[in-house]
N, C-alpha and C positions, 0 to 999 in steps of 0.2 A: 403359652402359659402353662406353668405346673399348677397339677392336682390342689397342692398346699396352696397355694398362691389365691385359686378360685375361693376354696374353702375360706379363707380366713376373709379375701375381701367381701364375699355375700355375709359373713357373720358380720361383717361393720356395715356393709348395706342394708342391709334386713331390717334394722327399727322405721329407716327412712326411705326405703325404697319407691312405695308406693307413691309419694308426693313427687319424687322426683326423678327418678332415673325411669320410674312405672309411668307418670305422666308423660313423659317426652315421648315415648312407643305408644300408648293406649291408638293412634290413628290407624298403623300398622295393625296393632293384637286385633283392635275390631273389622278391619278388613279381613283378616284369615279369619274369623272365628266366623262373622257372616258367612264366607264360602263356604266355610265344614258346615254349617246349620242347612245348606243347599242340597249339600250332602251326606245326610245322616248316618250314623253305623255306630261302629267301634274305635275309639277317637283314642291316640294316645300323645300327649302334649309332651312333649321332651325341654327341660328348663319348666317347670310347671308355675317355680319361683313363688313367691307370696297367694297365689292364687289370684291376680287380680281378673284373668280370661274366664274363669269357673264359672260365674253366676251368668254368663251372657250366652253359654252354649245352649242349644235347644233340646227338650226334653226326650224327641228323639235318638240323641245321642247317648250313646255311653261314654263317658270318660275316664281314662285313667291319667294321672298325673305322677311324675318322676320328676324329680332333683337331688344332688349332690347335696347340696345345702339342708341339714336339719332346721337351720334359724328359718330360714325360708319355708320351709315344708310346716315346721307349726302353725306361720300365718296363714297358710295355704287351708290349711284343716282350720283352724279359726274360723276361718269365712264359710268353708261348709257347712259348720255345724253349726253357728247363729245363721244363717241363710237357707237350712234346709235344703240344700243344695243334692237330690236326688238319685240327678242322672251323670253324679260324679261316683265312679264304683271305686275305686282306692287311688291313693295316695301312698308314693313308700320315694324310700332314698335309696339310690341308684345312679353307679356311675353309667353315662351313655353310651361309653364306650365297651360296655359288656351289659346289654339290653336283658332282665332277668326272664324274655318273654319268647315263646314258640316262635318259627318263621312261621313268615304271611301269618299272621296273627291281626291287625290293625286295617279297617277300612280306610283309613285317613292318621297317618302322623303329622302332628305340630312341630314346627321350631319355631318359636319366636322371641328374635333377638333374641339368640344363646351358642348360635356356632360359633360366634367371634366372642365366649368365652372364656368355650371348652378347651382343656388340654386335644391334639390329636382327631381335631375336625374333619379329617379323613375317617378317621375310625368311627366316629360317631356316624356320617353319613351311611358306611357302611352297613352297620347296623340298624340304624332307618329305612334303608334297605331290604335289610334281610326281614325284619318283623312285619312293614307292610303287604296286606295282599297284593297279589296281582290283578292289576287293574283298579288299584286302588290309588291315593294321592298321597304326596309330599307337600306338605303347605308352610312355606316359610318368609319370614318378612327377618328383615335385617341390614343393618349398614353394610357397604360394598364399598372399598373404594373406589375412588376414583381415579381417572387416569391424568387428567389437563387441571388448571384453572387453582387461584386461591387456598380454596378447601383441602386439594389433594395435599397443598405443599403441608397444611395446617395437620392433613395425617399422620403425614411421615414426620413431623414432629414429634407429635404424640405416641409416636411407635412403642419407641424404646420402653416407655411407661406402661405398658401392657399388666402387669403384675401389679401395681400399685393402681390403676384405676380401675381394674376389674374388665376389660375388653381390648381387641385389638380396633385400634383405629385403619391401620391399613390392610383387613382381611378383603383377601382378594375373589370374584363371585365365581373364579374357576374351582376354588376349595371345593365349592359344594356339587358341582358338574361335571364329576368323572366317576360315580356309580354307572357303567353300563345298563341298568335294569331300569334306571331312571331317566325319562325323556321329559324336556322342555314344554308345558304343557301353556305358561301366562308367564309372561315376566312384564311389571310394571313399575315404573316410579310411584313413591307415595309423598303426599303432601307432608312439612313444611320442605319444601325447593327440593325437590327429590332428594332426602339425604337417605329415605330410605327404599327398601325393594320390594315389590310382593312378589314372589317366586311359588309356581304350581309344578310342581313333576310328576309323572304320571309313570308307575310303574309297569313297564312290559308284562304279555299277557302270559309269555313265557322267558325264560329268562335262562 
């Protein structure tokens, strides 16, 4: 997906998001968002998107939130500030693939459902990367394709269409598993039929 492509399709997703592309994830965001709450720090969520994860993180945490998306990013700040939302320290728009943040800077980054939307999901990994401490976590849930059976064939249908619905249906889970500095920590299916992943990486203590 291009830059333009993201951009325009969150500005058409952005009024209706929440009820509908936000509901279908909510199983996954609150599985990661439970694990960061375990482990509290300096949390930065990449795709922060409408904010629907904000209000559920624990007061322990700090968070910072990044997206491309301004339509997205207002609802995002909406919600913090009718919700008094705290231990959320800023909100800004930010491509991820040029992270405006120090290395090892972040106890814990977030993806959720958002490398399969980004242009250059290498690039962004990398930089997820580079900003998390070491010995700190990568916490991401998101569709992976699949390799057998039905659904796959139903991906690679839906391929070509990446730009027009806002995601890749056949991203592959090696995309996000060739940072060096980042090791396989949990990897799980998540309910409805495993269509999604929870994925923990754990970044080396030297690197």
């Amino acid at each position: 997906m291009d830059i333009k492509a993201v951009q325009t399709s969150y500005a058409r997703w952005a009024p209706i998001y929440d009820k509908t592309f936000g509901a279908i994830t909510n199983v996954g965001r609150q599985h990661a968002v439970d694990y960061i709450n375990r482990h509290p720090g300096k949390v930065l969520e990449v795709g922060v998107g409408t904010g629907l994860s904000l209000e559920n993180y624990g007061p322990e945490t700090q968070v910072a939130g990044i997206d491309f998306s301004e339509d997205m990013l207002q609802k995002a700040r909406d919600k913090v500030s009718n919700m008094s939302l705290s231990h959320v320290a800023e909100l800004r728009q930010m491509d991820a693939r040029a992270l405006d943040f120090p290395d090892n800077h972040f106890d814990t980054v977030a993806a959720m459902h958002v490398l399969s939307v980004v242009p250059e999901p290498e690039k962004v990994m990398a930089e997820i990367a580079r900003v998390c401490k070491p010995g700190g976590r990568v916490v991401i849930t998101n569709h992976f394709q699949r390799k057998r059976g039905l659904l796959a064939s139903l991906e690679r249908i839906f391929a070509p269409l990446a730009n027009t619905i806002g995601w890749h249906s056949d991203f592959e889970i090696e995309t996000v598993l060739q940072e060096d500095a980042l090791a396989v920590e949990e990897q799980r299916p998540l309910p409805p039929l495993g269509m999604m992943t929870f994925l923990v990486l754990r970044k080396t203590e030297t690197v």
